[in-house]
C-alpha positions in Angstrom: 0.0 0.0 0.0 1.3 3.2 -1.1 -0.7 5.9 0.7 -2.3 6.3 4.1 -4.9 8.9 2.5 -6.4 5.7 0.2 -10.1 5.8 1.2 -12.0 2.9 2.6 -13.6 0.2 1.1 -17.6 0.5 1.4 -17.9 -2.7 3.1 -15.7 -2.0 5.9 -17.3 -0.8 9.5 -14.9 1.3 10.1 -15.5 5.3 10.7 -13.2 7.3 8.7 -11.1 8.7 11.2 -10.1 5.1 12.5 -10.2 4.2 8.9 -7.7 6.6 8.1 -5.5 5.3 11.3 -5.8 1.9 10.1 -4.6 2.6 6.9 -2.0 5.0 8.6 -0.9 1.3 10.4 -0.6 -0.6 7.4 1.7 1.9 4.8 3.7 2.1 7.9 4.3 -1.7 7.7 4.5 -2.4 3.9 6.7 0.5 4.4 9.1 -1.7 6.4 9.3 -4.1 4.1 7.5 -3.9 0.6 4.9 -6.8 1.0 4.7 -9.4 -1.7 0.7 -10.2 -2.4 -0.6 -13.2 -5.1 -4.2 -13.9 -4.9 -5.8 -17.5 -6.0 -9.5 -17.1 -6.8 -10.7 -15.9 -2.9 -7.9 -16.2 -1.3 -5.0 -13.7 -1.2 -1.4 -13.8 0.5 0.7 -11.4 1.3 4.4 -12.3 2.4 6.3 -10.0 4.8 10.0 -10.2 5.6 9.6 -11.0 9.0 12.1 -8.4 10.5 11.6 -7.4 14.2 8.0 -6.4 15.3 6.4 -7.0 11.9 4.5 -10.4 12.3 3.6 -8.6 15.6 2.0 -6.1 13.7 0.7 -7.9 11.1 -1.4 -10.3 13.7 -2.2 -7.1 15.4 -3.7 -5.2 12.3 -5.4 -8.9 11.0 -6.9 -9.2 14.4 -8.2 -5.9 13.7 -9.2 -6.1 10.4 -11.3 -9.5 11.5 -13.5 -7.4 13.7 -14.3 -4.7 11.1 -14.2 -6.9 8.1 -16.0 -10.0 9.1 -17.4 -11.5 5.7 -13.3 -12.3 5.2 -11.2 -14.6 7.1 -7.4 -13.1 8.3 -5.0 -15.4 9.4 -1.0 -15.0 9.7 1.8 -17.4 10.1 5.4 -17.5 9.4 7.8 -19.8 7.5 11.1 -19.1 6.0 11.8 -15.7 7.7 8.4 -14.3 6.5 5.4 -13.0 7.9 2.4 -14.2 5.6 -1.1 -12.7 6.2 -3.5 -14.6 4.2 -7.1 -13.5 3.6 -9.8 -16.0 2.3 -13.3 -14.5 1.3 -16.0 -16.3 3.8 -18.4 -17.7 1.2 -15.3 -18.0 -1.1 -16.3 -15.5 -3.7 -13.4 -14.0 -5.1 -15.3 -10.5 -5.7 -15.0 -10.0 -1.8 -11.2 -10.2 -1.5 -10.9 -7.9 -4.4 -11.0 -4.5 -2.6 -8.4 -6.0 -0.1 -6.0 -7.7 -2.5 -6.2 -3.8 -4.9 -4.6 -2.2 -1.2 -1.6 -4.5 -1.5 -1.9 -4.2 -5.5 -2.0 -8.0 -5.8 -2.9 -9.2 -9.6 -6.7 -9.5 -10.1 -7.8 -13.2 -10.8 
């Protein structure tokens, strides 16, 4: 993600000052370590290098994201030094992950 002023996605509960915050949070991590993101029908990953404090953030913000965005499922893990967030669509329509996987400019499927 680029920009911290991006607006939010329609679906999201968010208000827009916490909106604004939340996207504040997450240009401040890509900006740690440009994120890698692929996307496979409904389900989009996005690989972190997993340098100190990221995959704490990265739970922290998915955690977050969870609450506000509940028609996807956020998970993270790591593996091989990286931090990977992955974000499946809950009825598996690949339509819903779209907005998320255009933040981390992941190819459309």
């Amino acid at each position: 993600m680029d920009s911290a002023d991006r607006s939010v996605p329609v679906a999201c509960t968010l208000g827009p000052i916490d909106g604004r915050e939340r996207m504040r949070r997450w240009a401040a991590l890509g900006a740690v370590d440009r994120p890698t993101a692929s996307r496979d029908g409904a389900l989009l990953i996005v690989s972190y290098d997993a340098a100190e404090g990221v995959a704490t953030e990265l739970a922290t913000l998915a955690a977050a994201e969870q609450e506000c965005c509940s028609f996807l499922d956020w998970s993270v893990t790591e593996a091989g030094g990286r931090a990977i967030l992955r974000v499946r669509a809950n009825d598996h329509s690949p339509d819903d992950v779209a907005v998320v996987a255009d933040l981390f400019r992941a190819p459309q499927q």
